[in-house]
N, CA, C, O and CB atoms as a CASP TS submission, in Angstrom:
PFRMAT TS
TARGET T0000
AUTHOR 0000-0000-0000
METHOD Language model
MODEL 1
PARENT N/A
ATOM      1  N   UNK     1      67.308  94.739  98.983  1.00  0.00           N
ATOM      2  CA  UNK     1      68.080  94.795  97.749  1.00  0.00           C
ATOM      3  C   UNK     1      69.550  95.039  98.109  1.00  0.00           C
ATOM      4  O   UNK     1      69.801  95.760  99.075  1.00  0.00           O
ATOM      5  CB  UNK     1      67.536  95.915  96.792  1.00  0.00           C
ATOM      6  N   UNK     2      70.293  94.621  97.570  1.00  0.00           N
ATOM      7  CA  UNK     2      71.525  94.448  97.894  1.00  0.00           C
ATOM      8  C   UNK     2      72.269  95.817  97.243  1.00  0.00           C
ATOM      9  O   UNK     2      71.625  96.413  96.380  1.00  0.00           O
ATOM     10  CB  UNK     2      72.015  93.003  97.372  1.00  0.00           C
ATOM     11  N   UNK     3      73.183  96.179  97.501  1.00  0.00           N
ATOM     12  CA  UNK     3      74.374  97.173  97.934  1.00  0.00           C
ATOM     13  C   UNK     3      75.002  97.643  96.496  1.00  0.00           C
ATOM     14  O   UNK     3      75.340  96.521  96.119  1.00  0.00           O
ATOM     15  CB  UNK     3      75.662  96.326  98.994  1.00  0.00           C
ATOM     16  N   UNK     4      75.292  98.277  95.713  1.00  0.00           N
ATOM     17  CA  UNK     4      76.259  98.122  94.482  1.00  0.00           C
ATOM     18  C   UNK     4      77.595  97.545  95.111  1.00  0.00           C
ATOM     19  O   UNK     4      77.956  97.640  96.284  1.00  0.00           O
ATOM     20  CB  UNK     4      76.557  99.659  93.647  1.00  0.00           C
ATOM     21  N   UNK     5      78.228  96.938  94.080  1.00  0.00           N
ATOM     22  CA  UNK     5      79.760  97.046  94.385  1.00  0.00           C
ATOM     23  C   UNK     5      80.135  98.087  93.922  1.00  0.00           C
ATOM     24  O   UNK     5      79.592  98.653  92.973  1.00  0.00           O
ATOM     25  CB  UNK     5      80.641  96.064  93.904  1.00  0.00           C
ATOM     26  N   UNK     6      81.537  98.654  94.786  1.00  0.00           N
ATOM     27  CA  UNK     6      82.075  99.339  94.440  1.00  0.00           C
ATOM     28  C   UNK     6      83.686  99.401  94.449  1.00  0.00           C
ATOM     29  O   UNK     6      84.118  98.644  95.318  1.00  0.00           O
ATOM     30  CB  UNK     6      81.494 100.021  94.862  1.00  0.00           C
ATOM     31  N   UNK     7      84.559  99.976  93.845  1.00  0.00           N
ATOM     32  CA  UNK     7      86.594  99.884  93.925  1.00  0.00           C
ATOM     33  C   UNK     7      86.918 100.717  94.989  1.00  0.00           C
ATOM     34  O   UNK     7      86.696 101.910  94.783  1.00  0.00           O
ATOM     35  CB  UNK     7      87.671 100.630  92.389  1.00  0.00           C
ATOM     36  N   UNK     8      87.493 100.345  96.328  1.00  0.00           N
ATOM     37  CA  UNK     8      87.611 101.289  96.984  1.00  0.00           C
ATOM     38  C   UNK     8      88.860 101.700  96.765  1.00  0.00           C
ATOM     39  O   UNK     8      89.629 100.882  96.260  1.00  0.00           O
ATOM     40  CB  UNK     8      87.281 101.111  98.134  1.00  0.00           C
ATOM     41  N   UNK     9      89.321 102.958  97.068  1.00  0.00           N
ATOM     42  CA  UNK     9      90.900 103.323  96.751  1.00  0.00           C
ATOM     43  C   UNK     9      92.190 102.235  97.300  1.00  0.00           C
ATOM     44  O   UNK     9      91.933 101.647  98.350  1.00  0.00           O
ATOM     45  CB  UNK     9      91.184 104.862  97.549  1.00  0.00           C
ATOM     46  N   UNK    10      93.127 102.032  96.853  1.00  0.00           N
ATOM     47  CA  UNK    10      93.841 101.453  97.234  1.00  0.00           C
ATOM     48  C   UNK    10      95.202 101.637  96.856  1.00  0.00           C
ATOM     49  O   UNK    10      95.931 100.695  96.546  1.00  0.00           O
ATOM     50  CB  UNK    10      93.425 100.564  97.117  1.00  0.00           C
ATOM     51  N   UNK    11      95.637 103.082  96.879  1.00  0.00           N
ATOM     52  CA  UNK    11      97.096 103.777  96.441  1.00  0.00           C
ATOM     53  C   UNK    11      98.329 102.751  97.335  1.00  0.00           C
ATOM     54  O   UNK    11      98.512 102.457  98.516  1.00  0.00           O
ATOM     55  CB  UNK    11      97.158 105.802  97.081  1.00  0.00           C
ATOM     56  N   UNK    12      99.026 102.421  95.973  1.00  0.00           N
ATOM     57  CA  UNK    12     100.260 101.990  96.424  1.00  0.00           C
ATOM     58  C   UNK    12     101.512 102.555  95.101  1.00  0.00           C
ATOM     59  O   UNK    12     101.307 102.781  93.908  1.00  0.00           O
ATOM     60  CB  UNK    12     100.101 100.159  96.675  1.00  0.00           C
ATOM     61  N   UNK    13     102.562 102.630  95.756  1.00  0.00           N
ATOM     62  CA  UNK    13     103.693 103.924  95.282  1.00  0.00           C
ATOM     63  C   UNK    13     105.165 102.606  95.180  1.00  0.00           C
ATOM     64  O   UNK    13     105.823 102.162  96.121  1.00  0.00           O
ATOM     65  CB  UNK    13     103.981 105.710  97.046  1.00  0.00           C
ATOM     66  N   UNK    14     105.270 102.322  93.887  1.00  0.00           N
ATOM     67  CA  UNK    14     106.015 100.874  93.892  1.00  0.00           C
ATOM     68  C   UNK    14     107.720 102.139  93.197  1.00  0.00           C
ATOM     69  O   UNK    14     107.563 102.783  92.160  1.00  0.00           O
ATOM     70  CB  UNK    14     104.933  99.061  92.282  1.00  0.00           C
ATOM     71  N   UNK    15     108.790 102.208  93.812  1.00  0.00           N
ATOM     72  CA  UNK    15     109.555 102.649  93.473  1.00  0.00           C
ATOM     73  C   UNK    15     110.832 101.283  92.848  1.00  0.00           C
ATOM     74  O   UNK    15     111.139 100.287  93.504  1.00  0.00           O
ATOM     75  CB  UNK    15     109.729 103.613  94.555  1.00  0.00           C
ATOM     76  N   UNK    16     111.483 101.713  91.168  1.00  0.00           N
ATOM     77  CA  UNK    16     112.089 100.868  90.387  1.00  0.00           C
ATOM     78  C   UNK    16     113.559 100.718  90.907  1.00  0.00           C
ATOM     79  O   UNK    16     114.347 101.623  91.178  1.00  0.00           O
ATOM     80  CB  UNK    16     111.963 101.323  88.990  1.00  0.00           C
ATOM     81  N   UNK    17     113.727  99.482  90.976  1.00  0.00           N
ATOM     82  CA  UNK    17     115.633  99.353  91.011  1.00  0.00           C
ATOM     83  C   UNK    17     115.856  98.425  89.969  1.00  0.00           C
ATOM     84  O   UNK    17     115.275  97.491  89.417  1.00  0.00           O
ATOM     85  CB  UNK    17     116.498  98.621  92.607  1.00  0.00           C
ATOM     86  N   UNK    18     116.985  99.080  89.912  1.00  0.00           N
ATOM     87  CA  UNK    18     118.306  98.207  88.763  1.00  0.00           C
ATOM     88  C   UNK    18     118.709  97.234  89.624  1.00  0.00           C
ATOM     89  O   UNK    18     118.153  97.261  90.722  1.00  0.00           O
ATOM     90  CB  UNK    18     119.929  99.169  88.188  1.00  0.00           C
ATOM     91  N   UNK    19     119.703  96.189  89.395  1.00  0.00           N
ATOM     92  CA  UNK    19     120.935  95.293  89.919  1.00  0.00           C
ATOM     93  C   UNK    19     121.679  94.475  88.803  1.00  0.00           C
ATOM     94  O   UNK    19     121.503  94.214  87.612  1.00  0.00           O
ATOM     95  CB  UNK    19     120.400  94.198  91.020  1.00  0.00           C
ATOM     96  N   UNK    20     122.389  94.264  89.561  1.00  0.00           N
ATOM     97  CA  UNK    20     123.741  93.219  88.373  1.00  0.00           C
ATOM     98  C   UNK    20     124.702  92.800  89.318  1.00  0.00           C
ATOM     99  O   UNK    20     125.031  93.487  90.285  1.00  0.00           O
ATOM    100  CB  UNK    20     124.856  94.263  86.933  1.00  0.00           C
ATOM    101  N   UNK    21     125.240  91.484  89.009  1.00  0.00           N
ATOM    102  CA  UNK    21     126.078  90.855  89.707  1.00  0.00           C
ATOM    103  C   UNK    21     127.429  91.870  89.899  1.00  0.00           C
ATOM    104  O   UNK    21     127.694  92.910  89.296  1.00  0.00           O
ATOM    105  CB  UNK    21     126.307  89.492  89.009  1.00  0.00           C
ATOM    106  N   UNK    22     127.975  91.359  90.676  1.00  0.00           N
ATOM    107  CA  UNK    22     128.934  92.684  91.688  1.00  0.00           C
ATOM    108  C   UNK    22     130.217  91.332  91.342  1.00  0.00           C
ATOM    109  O   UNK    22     130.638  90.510  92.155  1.00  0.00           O
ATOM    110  CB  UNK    22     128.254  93.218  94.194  1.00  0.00           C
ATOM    111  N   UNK    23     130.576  91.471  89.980  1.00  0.00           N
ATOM    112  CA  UNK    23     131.935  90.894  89.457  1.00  0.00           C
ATOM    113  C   UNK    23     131.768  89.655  89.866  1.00  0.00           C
ATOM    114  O   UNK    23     130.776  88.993  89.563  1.00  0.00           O
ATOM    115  CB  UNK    23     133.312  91.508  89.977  1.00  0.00           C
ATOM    116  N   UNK    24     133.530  88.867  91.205  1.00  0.00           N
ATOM    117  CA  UNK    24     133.702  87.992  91.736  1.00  0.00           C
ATOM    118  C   UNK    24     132.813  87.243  92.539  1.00  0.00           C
ATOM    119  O   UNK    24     132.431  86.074  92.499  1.00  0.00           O
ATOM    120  CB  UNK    24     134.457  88.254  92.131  1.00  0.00           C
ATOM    121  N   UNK    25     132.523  88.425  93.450  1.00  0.00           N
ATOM    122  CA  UNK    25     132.069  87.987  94.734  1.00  0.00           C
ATOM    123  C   UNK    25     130.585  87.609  94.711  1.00  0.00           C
ATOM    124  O   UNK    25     130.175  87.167  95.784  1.00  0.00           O
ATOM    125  CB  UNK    25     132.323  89.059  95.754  1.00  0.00           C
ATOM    126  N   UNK    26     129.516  87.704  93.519  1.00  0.00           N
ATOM    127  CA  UNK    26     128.526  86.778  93.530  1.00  0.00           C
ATOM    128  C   UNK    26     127.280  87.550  93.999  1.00  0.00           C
ATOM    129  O   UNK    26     126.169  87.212  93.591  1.00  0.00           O
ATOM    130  CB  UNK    26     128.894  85.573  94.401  1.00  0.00           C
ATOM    131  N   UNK    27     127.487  88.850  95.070  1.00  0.00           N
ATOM    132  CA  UNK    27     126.427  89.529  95.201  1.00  0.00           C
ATOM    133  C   UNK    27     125.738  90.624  94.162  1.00  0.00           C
ATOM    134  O   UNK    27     126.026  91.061  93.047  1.00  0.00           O
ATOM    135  CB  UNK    27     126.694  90.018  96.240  1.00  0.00           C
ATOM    136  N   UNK    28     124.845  90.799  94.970  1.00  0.00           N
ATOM    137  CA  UNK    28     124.147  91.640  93.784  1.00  0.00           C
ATOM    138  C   UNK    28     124.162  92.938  93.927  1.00  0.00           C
ATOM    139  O   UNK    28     123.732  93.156  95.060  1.00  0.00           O
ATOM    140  CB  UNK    28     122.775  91.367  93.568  1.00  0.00           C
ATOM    141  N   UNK    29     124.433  93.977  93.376  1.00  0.00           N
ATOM    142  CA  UNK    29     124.397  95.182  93.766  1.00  0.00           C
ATOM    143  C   UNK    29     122.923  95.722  93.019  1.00  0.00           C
ATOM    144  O   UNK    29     122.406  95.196  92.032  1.00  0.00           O
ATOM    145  CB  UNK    29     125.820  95.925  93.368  1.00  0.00           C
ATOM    146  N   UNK    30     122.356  97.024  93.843  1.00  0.00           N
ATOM    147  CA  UNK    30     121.219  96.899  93.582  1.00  0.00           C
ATOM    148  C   UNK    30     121.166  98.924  93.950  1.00  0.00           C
ATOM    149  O   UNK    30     121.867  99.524  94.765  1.00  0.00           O
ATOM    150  CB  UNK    30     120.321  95.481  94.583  1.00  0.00           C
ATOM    151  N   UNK    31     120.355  99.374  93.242  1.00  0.00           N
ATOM    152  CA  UNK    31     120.790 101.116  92.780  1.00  0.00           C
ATOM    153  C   UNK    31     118.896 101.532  92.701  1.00  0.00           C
ATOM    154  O   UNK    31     118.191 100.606  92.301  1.00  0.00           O
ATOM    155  CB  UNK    31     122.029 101.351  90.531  1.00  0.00           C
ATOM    156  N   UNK    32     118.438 102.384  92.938  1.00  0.00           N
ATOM    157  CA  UNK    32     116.897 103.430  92.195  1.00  0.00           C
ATOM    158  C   UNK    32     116.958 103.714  91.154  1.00  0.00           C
ATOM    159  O   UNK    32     118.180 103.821  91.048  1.00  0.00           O
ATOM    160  CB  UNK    32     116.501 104.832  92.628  1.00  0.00           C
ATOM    161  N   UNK    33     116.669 103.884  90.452  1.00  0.00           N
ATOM    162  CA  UNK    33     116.028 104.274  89.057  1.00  0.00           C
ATOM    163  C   UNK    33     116.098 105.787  89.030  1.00  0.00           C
ATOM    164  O   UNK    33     116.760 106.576  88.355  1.00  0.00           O
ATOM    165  CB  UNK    33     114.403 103.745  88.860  1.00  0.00           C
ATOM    166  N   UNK    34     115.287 105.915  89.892  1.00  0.00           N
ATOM    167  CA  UNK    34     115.027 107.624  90.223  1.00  0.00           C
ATOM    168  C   UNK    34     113.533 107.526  89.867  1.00  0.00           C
ATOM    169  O   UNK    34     112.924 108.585  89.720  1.00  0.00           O
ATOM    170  CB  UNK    34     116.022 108.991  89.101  1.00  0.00           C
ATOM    171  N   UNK    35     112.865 106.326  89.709  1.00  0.00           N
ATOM    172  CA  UNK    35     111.436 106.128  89.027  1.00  0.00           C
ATOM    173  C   UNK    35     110.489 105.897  89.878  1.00  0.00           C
ATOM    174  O   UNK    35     110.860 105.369  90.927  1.00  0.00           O
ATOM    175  CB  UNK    35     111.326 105.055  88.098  1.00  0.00           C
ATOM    176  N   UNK    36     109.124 106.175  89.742  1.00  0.00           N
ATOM    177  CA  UNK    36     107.824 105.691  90.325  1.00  0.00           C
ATOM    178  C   UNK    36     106.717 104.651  89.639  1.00  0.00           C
ATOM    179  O   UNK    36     106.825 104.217  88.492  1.00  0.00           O
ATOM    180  CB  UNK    36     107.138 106.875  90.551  1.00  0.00           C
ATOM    181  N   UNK    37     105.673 104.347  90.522  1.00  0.00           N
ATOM    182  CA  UNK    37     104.934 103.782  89.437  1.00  0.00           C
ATOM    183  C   UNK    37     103.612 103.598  90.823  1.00  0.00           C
ATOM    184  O   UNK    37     103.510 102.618  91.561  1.00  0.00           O
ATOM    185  CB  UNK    37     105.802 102.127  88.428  1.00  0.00           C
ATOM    186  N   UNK    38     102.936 104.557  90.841  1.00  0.00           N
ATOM    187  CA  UNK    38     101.332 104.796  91.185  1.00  0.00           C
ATOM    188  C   UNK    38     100.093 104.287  91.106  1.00  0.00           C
ATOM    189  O   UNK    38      99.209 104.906  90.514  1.00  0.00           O
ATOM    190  CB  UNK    38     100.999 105.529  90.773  1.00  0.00           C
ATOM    191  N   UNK    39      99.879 103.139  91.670  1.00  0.00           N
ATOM    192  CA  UNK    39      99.213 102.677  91.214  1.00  0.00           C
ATOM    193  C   UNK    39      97.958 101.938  92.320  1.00  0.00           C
ATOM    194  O   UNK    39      98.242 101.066  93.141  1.00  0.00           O
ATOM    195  CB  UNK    39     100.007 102.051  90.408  1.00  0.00           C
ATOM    196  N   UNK    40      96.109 102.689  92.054  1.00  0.00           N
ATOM    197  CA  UNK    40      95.214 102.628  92.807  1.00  0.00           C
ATOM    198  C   UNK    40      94.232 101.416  92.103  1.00  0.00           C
ATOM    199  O   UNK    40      94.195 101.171  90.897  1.00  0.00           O
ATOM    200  CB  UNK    40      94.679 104.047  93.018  1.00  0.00           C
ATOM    201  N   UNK    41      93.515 100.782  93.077  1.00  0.00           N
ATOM    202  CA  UNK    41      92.615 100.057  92.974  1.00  0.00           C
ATOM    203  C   UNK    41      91.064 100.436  92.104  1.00  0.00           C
ATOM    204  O   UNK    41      90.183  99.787  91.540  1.00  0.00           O
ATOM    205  CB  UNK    41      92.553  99.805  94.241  1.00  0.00           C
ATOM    206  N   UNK    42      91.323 101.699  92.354  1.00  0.00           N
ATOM    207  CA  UNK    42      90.330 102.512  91.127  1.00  0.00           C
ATOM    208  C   UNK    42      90.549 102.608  90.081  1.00  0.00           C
ATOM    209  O   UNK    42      89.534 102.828  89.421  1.00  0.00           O
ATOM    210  CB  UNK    42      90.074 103.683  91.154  1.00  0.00           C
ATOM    211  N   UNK    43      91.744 102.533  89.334  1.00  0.00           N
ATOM    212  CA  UNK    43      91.945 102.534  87.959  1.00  0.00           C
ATOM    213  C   UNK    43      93.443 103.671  87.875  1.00  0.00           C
ATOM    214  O   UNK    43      94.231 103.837  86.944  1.00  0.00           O
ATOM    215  CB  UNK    43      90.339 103.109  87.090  1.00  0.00           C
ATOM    216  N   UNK    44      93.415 104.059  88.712  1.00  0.00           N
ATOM    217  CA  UNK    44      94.644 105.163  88.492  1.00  0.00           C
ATOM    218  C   UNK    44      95.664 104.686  88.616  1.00  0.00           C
ATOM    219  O   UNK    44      96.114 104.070  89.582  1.00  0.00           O
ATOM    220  CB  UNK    44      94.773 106.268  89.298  1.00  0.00           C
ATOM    221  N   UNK    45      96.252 104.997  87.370  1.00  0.00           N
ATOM    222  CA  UNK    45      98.121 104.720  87.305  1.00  0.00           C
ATOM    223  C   UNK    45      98.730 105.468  86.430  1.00  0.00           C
ATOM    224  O   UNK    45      98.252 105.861  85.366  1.00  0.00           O
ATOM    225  CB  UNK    45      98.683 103.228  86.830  1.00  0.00           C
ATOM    226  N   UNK    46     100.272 105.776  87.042  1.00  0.00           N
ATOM    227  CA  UNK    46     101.016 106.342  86.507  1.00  0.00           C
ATOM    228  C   UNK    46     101.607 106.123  85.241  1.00  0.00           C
ATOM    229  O   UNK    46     101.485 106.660  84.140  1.00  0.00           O
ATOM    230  CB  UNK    46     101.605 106.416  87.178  1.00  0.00           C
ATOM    231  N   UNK    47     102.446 104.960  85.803  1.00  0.00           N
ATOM    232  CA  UNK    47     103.041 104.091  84.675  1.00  0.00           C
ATOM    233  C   UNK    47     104.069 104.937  85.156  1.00  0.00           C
ATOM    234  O   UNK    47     103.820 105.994  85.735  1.00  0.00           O
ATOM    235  CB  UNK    47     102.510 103.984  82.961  1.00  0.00           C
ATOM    236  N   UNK    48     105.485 104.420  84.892  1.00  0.00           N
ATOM    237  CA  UNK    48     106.847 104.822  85.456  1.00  0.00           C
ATOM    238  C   UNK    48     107.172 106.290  84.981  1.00  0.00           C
ATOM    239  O   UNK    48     107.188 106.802  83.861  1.00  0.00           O
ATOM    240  CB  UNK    48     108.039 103.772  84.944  1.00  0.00           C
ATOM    241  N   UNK    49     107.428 106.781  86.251  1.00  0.00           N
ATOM    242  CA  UNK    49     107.756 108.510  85.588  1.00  0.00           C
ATOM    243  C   UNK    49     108.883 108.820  86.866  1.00  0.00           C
ATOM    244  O   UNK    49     108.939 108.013  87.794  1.00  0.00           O
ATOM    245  CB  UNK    49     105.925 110.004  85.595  1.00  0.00           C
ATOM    246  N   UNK    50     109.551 109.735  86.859  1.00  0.00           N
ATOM    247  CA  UNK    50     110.424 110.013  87.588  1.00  0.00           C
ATOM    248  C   UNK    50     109.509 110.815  89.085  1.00  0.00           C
ATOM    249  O   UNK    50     108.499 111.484  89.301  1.00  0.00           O
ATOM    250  CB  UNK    50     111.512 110.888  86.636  1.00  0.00           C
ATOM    251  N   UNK    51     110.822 110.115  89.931  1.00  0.00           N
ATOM    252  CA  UNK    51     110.070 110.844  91.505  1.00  0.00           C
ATOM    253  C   UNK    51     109.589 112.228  91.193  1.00  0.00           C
ATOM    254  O   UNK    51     108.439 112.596  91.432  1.00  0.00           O
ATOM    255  CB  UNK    51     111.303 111.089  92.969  1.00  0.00           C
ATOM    256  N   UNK    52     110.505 112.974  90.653  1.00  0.00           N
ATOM    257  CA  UNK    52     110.033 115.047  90.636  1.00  0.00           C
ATOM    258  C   UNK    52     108.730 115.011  89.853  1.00  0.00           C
ATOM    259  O   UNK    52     108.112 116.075  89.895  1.00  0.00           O
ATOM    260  CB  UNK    52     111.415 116.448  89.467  1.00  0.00           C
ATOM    261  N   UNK    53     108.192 114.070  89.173  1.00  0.00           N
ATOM    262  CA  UNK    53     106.939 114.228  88.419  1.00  0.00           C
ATOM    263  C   UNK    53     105.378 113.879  89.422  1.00  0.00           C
ATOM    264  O   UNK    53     104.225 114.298  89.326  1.00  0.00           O
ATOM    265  CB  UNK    53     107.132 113.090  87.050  1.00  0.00           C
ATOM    266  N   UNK    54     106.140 112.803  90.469  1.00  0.00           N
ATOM    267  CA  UNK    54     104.854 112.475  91.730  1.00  0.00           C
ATOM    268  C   UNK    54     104.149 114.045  92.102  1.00  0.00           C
ATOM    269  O   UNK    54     104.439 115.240  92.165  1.00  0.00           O
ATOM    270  CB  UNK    54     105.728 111.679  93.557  1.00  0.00           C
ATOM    271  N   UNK    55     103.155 113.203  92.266  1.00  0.00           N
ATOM    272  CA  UNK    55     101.795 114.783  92.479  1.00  0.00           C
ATOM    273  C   UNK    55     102.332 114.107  94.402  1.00  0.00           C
ATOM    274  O   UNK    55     102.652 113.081  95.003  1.00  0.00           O
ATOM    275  CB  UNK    55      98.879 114.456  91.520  1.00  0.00           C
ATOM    276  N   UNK    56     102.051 115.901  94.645  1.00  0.00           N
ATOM    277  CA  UNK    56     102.172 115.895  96.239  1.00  0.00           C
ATOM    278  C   UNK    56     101.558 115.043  96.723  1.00  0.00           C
ATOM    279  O   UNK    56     100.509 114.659  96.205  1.00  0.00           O
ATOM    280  CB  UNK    56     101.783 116.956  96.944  1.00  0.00           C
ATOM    281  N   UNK    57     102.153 114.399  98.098  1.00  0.00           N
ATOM    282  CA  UNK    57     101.297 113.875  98.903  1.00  0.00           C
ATOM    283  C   UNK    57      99.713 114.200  99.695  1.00  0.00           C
ATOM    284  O   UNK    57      98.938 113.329 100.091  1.00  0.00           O
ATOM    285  CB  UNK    57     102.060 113.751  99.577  1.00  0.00           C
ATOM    286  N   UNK    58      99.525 115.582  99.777  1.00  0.00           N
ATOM    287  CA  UNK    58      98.393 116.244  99.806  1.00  0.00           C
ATOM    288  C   UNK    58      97.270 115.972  98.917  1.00  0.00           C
ATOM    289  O   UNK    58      96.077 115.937  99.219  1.00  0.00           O
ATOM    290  CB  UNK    58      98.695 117.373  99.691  1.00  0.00           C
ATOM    291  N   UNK    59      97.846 115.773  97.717  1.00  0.00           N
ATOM    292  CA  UNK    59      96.955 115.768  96.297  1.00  0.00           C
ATOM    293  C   UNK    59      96.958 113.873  96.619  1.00  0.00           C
ATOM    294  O   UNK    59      96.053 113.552  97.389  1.00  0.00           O
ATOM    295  CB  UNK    59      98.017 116.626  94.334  1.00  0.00           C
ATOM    296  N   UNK    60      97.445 113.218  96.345  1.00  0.00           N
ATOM    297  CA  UNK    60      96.917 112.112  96.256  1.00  0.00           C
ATOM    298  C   UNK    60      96.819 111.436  97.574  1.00  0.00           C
ATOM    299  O   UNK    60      97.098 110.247  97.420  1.00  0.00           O
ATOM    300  CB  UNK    60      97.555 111.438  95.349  1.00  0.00           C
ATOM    301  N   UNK    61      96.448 111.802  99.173  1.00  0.00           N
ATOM    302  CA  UNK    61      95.873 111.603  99.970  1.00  0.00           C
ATOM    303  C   UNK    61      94.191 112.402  99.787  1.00  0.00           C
ATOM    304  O   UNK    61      93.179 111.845 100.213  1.00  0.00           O
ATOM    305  CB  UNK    61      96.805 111.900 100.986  1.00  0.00           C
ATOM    306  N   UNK    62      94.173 113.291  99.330  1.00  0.00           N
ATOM    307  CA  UNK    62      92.603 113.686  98.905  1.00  0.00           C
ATOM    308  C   UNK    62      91.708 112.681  97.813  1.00  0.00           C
ATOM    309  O   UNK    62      90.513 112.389  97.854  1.00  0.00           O
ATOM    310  CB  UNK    62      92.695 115.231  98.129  1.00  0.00           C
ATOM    311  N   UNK    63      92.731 112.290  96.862  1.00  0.00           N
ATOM    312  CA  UNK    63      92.199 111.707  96.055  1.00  0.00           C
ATOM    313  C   UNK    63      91.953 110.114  95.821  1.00  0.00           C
ATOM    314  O   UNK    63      91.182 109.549  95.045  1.00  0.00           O
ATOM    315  CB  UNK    63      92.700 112.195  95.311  1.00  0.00           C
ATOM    316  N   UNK    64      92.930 109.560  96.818  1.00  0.00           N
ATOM    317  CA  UNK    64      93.058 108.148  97.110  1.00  0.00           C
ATOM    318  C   UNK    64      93.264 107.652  98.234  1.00  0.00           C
ATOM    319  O   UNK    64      93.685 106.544  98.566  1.00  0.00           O
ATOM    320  CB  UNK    64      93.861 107.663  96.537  1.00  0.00           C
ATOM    321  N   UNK    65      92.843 108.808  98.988  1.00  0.00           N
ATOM    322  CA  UNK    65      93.106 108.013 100.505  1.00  0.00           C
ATOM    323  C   UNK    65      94.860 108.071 100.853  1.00  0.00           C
ATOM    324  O   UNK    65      95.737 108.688 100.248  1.00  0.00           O
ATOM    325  CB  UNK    65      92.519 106.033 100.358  1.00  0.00           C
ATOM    326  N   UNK    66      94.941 107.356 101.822  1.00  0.00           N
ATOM    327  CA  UNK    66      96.570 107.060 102.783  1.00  0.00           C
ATOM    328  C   UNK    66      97.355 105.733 101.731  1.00  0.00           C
ATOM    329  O   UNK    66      97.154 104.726 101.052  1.00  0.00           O
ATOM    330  CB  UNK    66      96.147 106.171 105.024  1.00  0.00           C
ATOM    331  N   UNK    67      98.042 106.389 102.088  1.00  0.00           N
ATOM    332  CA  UNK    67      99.036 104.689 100.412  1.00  0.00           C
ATOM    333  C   UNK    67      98.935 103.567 101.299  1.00  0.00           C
ATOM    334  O   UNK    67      98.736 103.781 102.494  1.00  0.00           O
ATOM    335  CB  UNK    67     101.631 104.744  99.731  1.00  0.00           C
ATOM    336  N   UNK    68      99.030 102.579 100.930  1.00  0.00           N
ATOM    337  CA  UNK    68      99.162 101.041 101.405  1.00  0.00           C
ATOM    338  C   UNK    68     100.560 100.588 100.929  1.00  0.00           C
ATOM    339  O   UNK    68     100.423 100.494  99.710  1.00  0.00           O
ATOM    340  CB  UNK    68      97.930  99.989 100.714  1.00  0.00           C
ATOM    341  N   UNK    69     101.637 100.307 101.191  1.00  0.00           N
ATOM    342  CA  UNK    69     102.961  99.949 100.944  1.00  0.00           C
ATOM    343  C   UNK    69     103.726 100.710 100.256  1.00  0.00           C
ATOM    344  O   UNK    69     104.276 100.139  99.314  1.00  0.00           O
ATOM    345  CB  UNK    69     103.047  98.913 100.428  1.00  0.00           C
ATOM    346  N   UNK    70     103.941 101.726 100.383  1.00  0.00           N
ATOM    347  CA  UNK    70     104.258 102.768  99.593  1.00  0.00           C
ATOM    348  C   UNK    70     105.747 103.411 100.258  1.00  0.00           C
ATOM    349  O   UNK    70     106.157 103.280 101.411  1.00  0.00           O
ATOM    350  CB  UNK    70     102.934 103.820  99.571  1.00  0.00           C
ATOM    351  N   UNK    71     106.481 104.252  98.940  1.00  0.00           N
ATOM    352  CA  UNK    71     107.575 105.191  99.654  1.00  0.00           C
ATOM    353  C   UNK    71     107.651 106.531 100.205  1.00  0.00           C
ATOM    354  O   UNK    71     108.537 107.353 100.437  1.00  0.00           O
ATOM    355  CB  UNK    71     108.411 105.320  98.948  1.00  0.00           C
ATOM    356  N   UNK    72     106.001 106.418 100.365  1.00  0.00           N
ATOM    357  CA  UNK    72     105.327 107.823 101.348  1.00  0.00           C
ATOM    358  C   UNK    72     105.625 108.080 102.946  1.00  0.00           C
ATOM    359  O   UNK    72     105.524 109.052 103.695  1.00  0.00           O
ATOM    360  CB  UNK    72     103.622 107.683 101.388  1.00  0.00           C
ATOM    361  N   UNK    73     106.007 106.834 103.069  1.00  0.00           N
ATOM    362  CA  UNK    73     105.538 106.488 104.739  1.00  0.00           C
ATOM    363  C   UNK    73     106.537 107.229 105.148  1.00  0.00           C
ATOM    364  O   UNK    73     106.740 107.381 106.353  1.00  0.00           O
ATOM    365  CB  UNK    73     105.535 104.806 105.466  1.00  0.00           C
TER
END
């Protein structure tokens, strides 16, 4: 008999930027938010909240494992 499926954790920590053209010269200037956005393969997400609101790294390495592309590293 075969196996259940199951969601394995998959924490990734996507941090927000602004930008806007930089006047003349055509580039883009590009700034943080100061925002997060948490988000696991199990169902857990933040939804954008400011960095000082992120639960420790302790707490969501217990609970989701090591981040996968994240601004933990």
């Amino acid at each position: 008999m075969p196996q259940p499926w199951t969601t394995p954790h998959e924490l990734r920590v996507f941090k927000q930027w602004e930008r806007r053209p930089d006047g003349a010269s055509g580039w883009m200037e590009a700034q943080p938010t100061g925002q997060v956005h948490l988000l696991c393969n199990c169902g857990y997400s933040t939804g954008w909240i400011q960095h000082e609101q992120m639960p420790s790294r302790e707490q969501l390495v217990a609970e989701h494992g090591e981040p996968l592309g994240s601004i933990m590293r």
